[in-house]
C-alpha positions in Angstrom: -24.2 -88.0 125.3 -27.9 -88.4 125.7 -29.1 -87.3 129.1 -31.0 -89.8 131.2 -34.4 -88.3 133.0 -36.5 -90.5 135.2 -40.3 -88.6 134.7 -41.4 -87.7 137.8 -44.4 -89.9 139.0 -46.7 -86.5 140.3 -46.2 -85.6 136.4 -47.2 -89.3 135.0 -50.1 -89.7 137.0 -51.4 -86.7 136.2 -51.1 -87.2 132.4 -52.5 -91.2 132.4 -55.2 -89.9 134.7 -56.3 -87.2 131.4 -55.4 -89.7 128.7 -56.3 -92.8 130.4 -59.5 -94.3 128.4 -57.9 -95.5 125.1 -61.0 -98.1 124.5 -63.1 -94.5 123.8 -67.1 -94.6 123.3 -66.9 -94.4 119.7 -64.5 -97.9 120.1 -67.8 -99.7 121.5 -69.0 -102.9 119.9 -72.0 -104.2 119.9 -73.4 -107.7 121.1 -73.8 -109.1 117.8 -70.2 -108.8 117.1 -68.7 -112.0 118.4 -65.7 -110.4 120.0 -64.3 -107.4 121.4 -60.8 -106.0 122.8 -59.9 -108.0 125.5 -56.2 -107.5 127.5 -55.6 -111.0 129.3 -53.6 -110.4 132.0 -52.3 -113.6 132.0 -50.8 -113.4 128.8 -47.0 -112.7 129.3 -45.5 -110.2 126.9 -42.6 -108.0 127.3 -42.3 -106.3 130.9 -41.1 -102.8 128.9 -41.5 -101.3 125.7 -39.1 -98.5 124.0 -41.6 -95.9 121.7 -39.3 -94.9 119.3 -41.4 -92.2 118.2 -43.1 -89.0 119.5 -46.5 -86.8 119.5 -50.1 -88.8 119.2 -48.4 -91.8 118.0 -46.4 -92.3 120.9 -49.1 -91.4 123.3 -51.8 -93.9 120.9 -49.0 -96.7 122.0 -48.5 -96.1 125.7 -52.5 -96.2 126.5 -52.3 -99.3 125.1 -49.5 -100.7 127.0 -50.5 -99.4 130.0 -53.8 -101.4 129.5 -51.7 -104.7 129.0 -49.3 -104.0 132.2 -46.3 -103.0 130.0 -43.9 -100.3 131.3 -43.1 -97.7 128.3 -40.3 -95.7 127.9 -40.0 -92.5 126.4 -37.6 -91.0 123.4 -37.9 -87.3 123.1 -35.2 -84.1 121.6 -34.5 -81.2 123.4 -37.3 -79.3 122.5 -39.9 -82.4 123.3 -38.7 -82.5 127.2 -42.1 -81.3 128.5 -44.0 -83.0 125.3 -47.0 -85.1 126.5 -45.7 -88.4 125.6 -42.5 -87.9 127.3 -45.1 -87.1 131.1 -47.1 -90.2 130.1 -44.3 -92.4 130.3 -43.2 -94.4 133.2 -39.1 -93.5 132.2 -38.2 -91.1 129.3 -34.6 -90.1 127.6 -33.4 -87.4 126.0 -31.6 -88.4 122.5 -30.3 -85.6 121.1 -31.2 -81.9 119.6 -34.4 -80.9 117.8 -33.4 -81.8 114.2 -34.9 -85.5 114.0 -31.6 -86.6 111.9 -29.7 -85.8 115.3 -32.7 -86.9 117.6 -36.3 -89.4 116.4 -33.5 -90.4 113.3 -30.7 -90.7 115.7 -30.2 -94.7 115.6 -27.2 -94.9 118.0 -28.6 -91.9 120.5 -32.0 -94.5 120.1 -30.3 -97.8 120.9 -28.3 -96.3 123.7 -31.9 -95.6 125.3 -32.5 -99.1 124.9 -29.5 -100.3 126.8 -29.7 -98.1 129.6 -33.3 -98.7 130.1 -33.2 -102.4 129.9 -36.4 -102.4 127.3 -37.1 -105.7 125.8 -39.1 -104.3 122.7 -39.7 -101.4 120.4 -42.4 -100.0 118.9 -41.5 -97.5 116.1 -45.1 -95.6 115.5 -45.1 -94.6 112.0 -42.5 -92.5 110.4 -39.1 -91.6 111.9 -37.7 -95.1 111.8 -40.8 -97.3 111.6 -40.0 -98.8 108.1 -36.1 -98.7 108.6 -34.6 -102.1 107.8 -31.3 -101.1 109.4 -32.7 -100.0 112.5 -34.9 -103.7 112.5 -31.3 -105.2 111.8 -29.5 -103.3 115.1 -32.4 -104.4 117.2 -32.4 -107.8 116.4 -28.6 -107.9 117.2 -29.0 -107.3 120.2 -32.0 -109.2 121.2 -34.3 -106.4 121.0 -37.7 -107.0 119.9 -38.6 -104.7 116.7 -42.8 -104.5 116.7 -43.5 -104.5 113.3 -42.2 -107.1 110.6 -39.2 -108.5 109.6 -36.4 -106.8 107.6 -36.8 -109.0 104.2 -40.5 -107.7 104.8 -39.7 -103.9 105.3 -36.8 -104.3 102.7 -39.4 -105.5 100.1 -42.3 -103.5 100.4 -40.5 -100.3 101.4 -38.4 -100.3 98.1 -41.5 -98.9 95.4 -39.4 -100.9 92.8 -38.9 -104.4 94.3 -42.4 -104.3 95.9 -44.1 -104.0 92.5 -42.3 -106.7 91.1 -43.3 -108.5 94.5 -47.2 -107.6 94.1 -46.9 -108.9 89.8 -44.8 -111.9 91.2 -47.5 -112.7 93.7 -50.7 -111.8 91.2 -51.7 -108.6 92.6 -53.0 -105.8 90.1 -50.2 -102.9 89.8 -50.1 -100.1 87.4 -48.2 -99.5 84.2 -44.4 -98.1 84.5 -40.8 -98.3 84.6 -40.3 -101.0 86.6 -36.5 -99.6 87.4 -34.7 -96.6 88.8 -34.9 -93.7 86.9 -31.2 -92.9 86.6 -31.3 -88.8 85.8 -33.8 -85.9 84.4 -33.5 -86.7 80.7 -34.0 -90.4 81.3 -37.1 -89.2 83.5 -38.4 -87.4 80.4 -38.0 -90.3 78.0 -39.6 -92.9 79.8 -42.5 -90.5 80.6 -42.7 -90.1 76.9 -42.5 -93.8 76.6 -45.3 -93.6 79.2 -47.5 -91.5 78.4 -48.4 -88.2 80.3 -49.9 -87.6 83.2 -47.1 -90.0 85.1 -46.7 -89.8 88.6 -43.1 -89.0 89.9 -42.3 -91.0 93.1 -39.2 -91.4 95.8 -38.7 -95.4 95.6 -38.3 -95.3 99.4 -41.3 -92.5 100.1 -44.2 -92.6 102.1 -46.8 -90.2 103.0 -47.2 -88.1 99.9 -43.8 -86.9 100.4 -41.6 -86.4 97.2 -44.2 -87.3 95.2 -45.2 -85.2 92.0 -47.6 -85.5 89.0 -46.1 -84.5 85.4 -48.5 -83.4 82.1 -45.7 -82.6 80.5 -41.9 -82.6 80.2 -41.3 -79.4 81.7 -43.6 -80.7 84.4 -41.2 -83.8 84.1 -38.2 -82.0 84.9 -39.1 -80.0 88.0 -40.6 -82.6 89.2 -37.8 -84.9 89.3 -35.8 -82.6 90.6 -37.9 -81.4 93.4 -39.3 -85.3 94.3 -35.5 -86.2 94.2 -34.5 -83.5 96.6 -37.3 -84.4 99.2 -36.8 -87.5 99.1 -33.0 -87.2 100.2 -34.0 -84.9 102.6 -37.1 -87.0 104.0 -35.2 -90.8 103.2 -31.7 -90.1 102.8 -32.6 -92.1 99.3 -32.8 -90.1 96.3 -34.5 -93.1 94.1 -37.1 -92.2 92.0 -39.8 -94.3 89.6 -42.3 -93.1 87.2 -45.4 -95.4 86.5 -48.7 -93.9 84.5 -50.7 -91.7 86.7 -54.5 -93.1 86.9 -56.1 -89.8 86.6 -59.4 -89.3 88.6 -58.8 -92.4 91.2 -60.1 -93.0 94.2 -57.5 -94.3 96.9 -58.9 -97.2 98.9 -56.1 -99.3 101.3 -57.2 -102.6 103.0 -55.8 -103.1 106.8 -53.7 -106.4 106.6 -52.7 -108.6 110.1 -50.8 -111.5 110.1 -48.8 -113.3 112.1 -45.5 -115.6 112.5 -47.3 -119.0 112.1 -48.7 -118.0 108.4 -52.0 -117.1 109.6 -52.7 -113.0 107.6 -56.6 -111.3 107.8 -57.4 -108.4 105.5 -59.7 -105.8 108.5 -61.7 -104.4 106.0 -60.8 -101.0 103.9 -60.5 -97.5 104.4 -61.3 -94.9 101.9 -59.1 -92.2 102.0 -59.5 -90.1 98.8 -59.9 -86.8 100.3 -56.2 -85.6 100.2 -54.4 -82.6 99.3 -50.2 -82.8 98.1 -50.6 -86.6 97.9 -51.2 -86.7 101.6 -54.7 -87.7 103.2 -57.3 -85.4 105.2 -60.3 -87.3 106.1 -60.7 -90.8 106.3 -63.5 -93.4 106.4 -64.5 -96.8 107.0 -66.2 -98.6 105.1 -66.1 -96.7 101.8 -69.3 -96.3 100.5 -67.8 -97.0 96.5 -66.9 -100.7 97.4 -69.8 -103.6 96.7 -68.9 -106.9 98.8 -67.0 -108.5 95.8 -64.8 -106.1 95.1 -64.3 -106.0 99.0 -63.0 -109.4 99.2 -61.0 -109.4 95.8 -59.1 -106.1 97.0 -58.5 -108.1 100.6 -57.4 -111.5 98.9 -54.9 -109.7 96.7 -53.4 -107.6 99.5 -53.5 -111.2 101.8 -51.7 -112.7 99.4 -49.2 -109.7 98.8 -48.6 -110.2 102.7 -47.9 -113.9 102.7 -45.5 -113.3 99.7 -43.1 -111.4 102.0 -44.1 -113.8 105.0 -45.4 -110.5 106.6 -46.3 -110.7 110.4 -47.8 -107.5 111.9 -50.2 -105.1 111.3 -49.8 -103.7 107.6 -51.8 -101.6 105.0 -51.4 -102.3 101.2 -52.8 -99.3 99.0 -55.1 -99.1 95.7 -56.0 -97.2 93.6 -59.4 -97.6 92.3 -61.0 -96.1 89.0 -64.8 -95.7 88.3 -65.1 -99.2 86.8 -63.3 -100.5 90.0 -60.4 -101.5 88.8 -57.9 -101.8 91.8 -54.2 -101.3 91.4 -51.1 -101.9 93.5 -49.6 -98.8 95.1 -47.8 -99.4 98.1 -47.8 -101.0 101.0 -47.2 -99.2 104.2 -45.0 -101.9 106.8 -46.4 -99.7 109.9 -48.8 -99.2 111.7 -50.9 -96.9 109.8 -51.7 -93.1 110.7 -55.6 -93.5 110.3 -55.3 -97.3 112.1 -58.5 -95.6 114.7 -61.2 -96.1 111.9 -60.8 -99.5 111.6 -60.4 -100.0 115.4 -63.9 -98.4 115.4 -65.9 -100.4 113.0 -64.0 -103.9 114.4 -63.3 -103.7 117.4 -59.7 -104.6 117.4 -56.5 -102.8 119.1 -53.9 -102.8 116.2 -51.4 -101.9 118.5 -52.2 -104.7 121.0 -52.1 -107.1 118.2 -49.0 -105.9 116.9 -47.3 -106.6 120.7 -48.7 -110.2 120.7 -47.8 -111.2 117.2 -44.3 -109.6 118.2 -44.1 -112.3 121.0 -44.7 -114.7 118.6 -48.5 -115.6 119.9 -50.6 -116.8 116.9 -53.5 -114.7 115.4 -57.1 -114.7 118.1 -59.4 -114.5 115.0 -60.9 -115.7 111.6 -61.3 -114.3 108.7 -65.2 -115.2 109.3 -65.0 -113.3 112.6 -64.0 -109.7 110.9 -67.1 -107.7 111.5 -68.4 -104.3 109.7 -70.0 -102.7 112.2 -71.0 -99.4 111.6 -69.4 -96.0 110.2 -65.9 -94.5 111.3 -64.8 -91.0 109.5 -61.5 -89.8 110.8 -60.5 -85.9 110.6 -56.9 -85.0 110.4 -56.4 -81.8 112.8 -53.0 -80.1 111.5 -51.6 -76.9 112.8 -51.6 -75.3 109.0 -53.2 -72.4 107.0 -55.9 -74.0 105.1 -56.4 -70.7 102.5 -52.8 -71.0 101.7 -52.5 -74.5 98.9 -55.0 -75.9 100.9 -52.9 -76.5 104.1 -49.7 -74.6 104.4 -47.6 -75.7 108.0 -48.0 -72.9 110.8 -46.1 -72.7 114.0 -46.8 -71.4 117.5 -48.2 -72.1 121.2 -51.5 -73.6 122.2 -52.3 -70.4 124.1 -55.7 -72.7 124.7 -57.2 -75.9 123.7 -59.9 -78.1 124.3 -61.0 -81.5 122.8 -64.7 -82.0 122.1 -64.5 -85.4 124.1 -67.3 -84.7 126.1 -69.6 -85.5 122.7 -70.7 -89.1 122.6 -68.8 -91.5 120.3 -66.0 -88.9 119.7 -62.1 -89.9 120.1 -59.4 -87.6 119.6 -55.7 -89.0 119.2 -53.6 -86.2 120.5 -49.7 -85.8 121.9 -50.3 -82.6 123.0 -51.9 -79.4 126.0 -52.8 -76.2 126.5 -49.3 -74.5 126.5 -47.8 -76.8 123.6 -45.5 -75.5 121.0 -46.3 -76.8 117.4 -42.6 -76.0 116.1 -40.8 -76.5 113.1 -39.1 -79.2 112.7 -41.8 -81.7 113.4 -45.6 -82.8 111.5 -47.8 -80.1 112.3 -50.6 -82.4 113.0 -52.8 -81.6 116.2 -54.7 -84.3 116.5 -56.6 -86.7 115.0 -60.6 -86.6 115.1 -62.8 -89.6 114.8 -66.5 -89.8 114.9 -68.4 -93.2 115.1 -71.8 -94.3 114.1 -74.1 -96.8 113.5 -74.6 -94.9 110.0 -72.4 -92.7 108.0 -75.0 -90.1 108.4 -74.7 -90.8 111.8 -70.8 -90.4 112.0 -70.7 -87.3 109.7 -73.4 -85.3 112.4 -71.4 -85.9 115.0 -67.6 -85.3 113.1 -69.7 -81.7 112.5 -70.3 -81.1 115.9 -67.0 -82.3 117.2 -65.3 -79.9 115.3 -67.7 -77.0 116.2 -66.8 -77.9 119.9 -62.8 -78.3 119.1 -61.2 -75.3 121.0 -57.7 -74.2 119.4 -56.3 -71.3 119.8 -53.0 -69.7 119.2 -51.7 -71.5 116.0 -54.0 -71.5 112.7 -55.4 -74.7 111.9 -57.7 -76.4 109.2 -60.7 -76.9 110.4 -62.6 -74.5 108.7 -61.6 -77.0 105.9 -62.7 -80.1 107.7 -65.7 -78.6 108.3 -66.5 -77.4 104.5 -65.5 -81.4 103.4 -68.0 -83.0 105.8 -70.6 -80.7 104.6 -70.1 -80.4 101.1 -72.7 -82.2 98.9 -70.7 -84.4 97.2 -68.7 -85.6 99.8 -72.2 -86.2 101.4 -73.0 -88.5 98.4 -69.8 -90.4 98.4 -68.7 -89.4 95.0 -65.5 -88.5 95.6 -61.7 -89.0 94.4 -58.5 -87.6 95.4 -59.1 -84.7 92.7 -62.0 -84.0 95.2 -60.1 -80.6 96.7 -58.6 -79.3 93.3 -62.1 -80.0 91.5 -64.2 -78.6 94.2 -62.2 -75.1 95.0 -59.8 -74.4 91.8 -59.2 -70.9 92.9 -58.5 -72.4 96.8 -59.7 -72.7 99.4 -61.7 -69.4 100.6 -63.5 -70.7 103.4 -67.5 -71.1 104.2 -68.8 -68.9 101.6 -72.1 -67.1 103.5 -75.8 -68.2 102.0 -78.2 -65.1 103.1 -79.8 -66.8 105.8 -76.4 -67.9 106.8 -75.4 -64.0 106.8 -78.7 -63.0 108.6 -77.8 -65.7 111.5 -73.9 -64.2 111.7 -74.9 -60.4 111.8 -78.1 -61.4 114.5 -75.8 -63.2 116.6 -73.0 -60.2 116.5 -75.5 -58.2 117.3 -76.9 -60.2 120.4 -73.2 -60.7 121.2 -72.3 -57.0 121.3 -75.7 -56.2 123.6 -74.9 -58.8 125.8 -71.4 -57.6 126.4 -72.5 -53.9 126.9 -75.3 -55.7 129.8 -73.1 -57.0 131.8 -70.2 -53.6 131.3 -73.1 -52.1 133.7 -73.6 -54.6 136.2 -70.5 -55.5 138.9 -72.0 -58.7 141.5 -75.1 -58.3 139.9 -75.9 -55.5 140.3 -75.7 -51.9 138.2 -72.2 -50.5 138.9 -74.5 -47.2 139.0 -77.4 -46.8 140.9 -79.2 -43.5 139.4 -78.4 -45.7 136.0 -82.0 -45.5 134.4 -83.9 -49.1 133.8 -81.9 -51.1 131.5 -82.5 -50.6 127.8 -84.5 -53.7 126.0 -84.0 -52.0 122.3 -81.1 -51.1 120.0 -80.7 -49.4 117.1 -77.3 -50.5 115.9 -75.2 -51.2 112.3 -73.3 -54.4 111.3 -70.4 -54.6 109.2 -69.7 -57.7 107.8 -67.6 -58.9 104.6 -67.5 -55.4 103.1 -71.7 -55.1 103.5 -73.2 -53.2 106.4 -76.5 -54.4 107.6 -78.9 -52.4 109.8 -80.2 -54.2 112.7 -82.9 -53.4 115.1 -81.9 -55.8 118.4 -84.7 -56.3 121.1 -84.2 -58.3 124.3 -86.6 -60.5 126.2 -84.9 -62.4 129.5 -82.0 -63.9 126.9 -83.1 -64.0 124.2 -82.8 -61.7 121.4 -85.1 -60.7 118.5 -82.6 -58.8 115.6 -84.1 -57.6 112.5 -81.8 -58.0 109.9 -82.7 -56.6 106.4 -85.8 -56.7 107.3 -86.2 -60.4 108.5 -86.5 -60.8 112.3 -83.8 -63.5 113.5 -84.5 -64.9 117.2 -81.1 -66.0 119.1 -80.9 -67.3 122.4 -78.5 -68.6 125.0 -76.5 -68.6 128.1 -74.3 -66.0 127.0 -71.1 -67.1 128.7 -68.9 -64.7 127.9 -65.7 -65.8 129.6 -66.6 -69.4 128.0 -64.3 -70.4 124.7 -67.7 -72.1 123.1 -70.8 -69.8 122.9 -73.5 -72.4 122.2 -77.0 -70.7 120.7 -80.2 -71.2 119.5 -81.1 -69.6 116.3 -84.5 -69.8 115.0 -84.7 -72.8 116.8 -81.7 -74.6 115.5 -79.0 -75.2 117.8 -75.5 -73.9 117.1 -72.2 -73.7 118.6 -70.1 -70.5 117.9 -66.9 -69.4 119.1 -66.2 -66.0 120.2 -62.1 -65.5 119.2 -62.0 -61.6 119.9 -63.8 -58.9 120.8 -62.9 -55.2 121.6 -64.5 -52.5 123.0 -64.4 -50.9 119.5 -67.4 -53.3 118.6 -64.7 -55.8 116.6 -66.0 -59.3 116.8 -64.3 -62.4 115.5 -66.5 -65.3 115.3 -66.1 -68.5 113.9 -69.3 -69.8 112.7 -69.7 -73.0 110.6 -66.1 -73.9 110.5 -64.6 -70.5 109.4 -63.8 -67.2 111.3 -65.7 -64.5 110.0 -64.5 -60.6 111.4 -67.5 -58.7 112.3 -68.2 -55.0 113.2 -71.1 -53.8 115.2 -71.0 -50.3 115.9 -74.0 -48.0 116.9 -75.5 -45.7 114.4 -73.9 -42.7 115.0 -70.5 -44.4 115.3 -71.1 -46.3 111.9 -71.7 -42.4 110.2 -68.7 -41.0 111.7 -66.7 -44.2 110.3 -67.2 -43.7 106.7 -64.8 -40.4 107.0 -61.9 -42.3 107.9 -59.2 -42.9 105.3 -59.0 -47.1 104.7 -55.5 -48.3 104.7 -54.0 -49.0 101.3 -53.0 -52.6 100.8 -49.8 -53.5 100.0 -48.8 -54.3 96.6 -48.2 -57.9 96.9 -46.9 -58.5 92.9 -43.3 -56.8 93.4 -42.8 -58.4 96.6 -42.4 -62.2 97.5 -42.9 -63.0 101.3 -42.8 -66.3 102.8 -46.0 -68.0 102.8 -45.1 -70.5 105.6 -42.1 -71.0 108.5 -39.0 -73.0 106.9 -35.7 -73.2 105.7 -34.6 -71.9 102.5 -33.1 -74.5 100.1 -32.6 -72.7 97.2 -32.5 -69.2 96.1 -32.5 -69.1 92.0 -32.0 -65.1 91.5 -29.7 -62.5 92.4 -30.0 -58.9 92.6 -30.0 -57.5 88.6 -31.4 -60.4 87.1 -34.5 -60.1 84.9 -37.3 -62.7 85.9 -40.3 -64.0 84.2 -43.8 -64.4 85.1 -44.0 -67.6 86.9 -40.4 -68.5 86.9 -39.1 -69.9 90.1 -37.6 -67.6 92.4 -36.3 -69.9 95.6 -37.2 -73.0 97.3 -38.7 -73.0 101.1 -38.5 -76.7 102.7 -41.4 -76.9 105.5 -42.2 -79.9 107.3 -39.8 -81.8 104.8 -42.2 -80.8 101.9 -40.3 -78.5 99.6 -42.5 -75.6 98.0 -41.4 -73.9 94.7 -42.1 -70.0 95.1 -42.4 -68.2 91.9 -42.9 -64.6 90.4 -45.9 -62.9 90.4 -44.3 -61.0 87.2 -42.1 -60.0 84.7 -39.5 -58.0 86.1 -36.0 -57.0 87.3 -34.6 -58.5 90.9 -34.0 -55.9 93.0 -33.2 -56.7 96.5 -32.6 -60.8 97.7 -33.5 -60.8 101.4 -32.9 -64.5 102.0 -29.6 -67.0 101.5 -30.1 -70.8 101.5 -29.6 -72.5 104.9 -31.7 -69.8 106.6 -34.6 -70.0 108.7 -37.8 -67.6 107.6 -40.9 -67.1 109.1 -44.2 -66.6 108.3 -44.5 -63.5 106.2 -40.9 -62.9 106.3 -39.8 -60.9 102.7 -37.6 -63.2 100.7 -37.2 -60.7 97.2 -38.1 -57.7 96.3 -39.1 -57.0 92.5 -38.4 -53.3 90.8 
């Protein structure tokens, strides 16, 4: 039986009082746009919504309600009891245990929470149950308010299969395919034939990239099916698949669709969102910089009429795919509120969510399709609590041992649901947060998205912005000439992180350097003072040695007030600042160029971890005589990682494919690790015999955690 827990208001207010401004500066319009967010007090809508959801999401609904008046309740699991969302909330209820099939998924545990709290409406977020027709249907029965469209609506658009014989029915543009269920493997083979390869592999009732997979060939086909099939019963509890030609080299542009329940629909301009790695997105941004005004307006009318097709009446996104020549095509559409929703809040002015709650209280649409303004640049950075060397973004789990959101920085909003002290665990989406930046330019927003994540503190789980950092900065992203091949294109090896110029290595090793010095200055000084007093006059000149990246550099370090002059290979590098040591930023002046380091860890064995342009780098400084005496020690011989398979991520095991005895092959599957509802195939490294299994399906793994052992 769900247990009922009234917040307690000491923890609410304190929680509102941190996540209060919603309407952030990067949300600011300007006074030629003829409009802005406005909550009318006088405009009755529901006295108490139920957020059927958890995390950012949740949190991104409350501040909103709480700006119109509304009283939210809460829906968390077991493990969620001290979750942010569930202290923002003016009531909260516990529905079950951590799994989300027995908690966020749990429809009875969900509507029991609506009785007993007498809410009038629900809001379902995104995910979870947000495009669930049955759970629309339940509401509706009992006079419960579902915000977010109708069930013929969600029914249509949420079934791959019946919505692209919707979009062709209602004139949109929709790719070539199999415009049926795919039955079994072999069929899937034959129609990709029929096709032609590449094909794309899809779950009929999917959504965010999950059990999605592209096929070159049949054995391609195969896996694919079966691995797209099994994530989708595990994600959907459908199993459906469809194959349609894969349009190879696209980029993937969605238009932000609001209509309401008197047949009024606008099209909010588009968001490019090309950057994406497994099917699912990484940065955002809007406008795209690929779409001229026509193609604008053709790509909005088509997904307008899509939505007044399905008499659609909320907020919505229909997705495109776009080639060179841009060509749009029909991919999905999305009967939510959308995940990167803040970018187009940004660059209109609108609150999606408050329009959702008004059109879901049957008020008509405020605006025109005249009125919908561009103004300026919104880029959007998805924060996720993942291992960005391992596939680009492998899932990671831990505490938030300490965090800190750069929202101090001018036109910077972070969506978060969670604290210092948070657990990323593993049975939820391992986003953190999500980053935006607004400007008046792109070049604008893309400065500041580069120092917000400079200035974003996370420690205790690994996260990807050292990847973030690397997109925003990369040339070509720079120029807009992008597709969602970006990330395979650009590092086909992987991802290896911010890959040191020489005057980027200099700067590293010269601020190491200053670093180290610093921290040896203050070691001799207690209140100020020298903790000796016969201690001669401080030193103002080092003679030290800098290991970095398997190169040892040696430095000559002088010190004026605090500032530092280091010689580095001969090239004198000048660094100044405040040098805070017990601060989590360590902001610094090199060469006259402002930067803003983090110090991660330092010992008194002259081991430095710094994370400098995105990426951590692990330094060494070590005085000269200690750097001689270091090349006698033995080095630690590294483990031979081909006869071994560890797990690369936390998960479950779904399937292990060998047993003791049995002879492998180079690249042949060896078991199946499910994280975050993705489903990873883990292969041999080699041809050889199996000679220990470590694992059983139905277990839980960790990190690093052997699986099989290969003679």
């Amino acid at each position: 039986m769900a247990a009922y827990m009234i917040t307690s208001t000491l923890q609410r207010v304190v929680l509102v009082a941190k996540h209060a401004s919603f309407q952030s500066r990067c949300c600011v319009v300007s006074s030629r746009v003829r409009y802005s967010t406005v909550y009318d007090s006088n405009e009755k809508t529901f006295d108490k919504i139920l957020i059927a959801n958890r995390g950012e999401i949740a949190c991104r609904v409350m501040k909103t309600c709480k700006k119109m008046g509304i009283k939210t309740v809460a829906v968390h699991s077991d493990v969620d009891a001290s979750a942010v969302h569930v202290k923002m909330a003016d009531e909260a209820v516990c529905v079950g245990p951590a799994p989300t099939n027995k908690s966020y998924l749990n429809m009875d545990a969900i509507m029991g929470a609506i009785r007993k709290t007498g809410s009038q409406a629900v809001h379902p977020g995104y995910g979870f149950l947000s495009e669930n027709k049955e759970f629309a249907k339940r509401l509706a029965a009992e006079d419960v308010v579902f915000i977010g469209p109708d069930t013929h609506a969600i029914h249509a658009m949420g079934d791959k299969i019946e919505s692209k014989l919707l979009a062709k029915a209602a004139n949109v543009n929709v790719i070539p395919g199999f415009d049926g269920v795919v039955e079994n493997v072999e069929e899937a083979v034959k129609i990709a034939g029929e096709i032609g390869y590449p094909v794309m592999i899809k779950a009929s009732a999917g959504g965010g990239g999950k059990g999605m997979r592209i096929a070159w060939n049949d054995d391609e086909t195969r896996e694919g099916f079966r691995l797209s099939s099994q994530e989708a019963a595990s994600s959907f509890g459908d199993d459906r698949l469809l194959i349609e030609k894969f349009v190879d080299n696209p980029r993937h542009i969605e238009i932000q669709v609001l209509a309401d329940k008197h047949g009024n629909a606008l099209w909010l301009n588009e968001r490019e969102c090309s950057i994406q790695r497994r099917n699912q997105k990484v940065v955002e941004e809007a406008p795209s910089t690929f779409l001229d005004p026509d193609t604008r307006r053709a790509m909005g009318e088509q997904a307008v009429q899509l939505a007044k097709a399905v008499q659609y009446s909320s907020a919505g996104t229909v997705e495109f795919l776009v080639d060179s020549n841009k060509n749009f095509y029909f991919l999905e559409m999305n009967t939510r509120l959308q995940v990167e929703h803040p970018i187009t809040e940004c660059i209109t002015g609108l609150d999606l969510v408050q329009q959702m709650i008004r059109v879901a209280k049957g008020f008509p649409l405020l605006h025109k399709q005249e009125d919908i303004p561009i103004n300026g640049w919104a880029i959007e950075s998805r924060v996720y609590a993942e291992d960005p060397y391992k596939s680009f973004g492998l899932p990671s789990i831990g505490r938030l041992s300490q965090y800190q959101e750069p929202i101090n920085l001018p036109k910077v909003r972070v969506d978060s649901g969670i604290q210092e002290g948070s657990d990323i665990s593993i049975y939820y989406d391992p986003m953190i947060s999500k980053l935006v930046t607004y400007g008046a330019t792109r070049a604008e927003a893309l400065q500041r998205m580069e120092d917000a994540l400079d200035n974003y503190v996370i420690r205790g789980v690994t996260h990807n912005i050292p990847l973030l950092r690397e997109i925003i900065t990369h040339p070509r992203f720079i120029s807009g000439d992008i597709t969602t091949n970006f990330l395979p294109e650009e590092y086909p090896e992987g991802f290896k992180g911010h890959q040191l110029t020489s005057e980027g290595r200099r700067e590293l090793v010269a601020t190491a350097a200053a670093l180290y010095v610093s921290a040896q200055l203050r070691s001799q000084r207690f209140l100020g003072n020298l903790r000796v007093s016969t201690t001669p006059q401080e030193r103002r000149q080092w003679e030290l040695c800098v290991e970095l990246e398997k190169g040892s550099h040696a430095v000559a370090v002088s010190r004026s007030g605090s500032t530092f002059t280091v010689e580095v290979d001969g090239v004198k590098v000048e660094v100044s600042g405040e040098w805070n040591l017990a601060s989590a930023l360590l902001p610094v002046t090199i060469n006259r160029t402002p930067r803003v380091l983090q110090c991660l860890s330092r010992d008194a064995g002259g081991d430095i971890t710094l994370q400098y342009l995105g990426t951590q780098f692990k330094v060494r400084v070590l005085s000269q005589l200690v750097s001689t005496l270091s090349a006698h020690m033995p080095e630690k011989v590294p483990e031979d990682t081909s006869s071994i398979l560890r797990s690369p991520m936390p998960g479950s095991v779904v399937a292990v494919s060998v047993k003791p005895g049995d002879v492998v092959a180079e690249g042949q599957e060896i078991c199946v690790i499910e994280a975050m509802k993705m489903q990873n195939s883990l292969i041999a490294a080699k041809a050889a015999k199996v000679k220990s299994v470590h694992c059983k399906a139905g277990e839980t793994v960790g990190e690093g955690d052997l699986l099989v052992q290969l003679e």
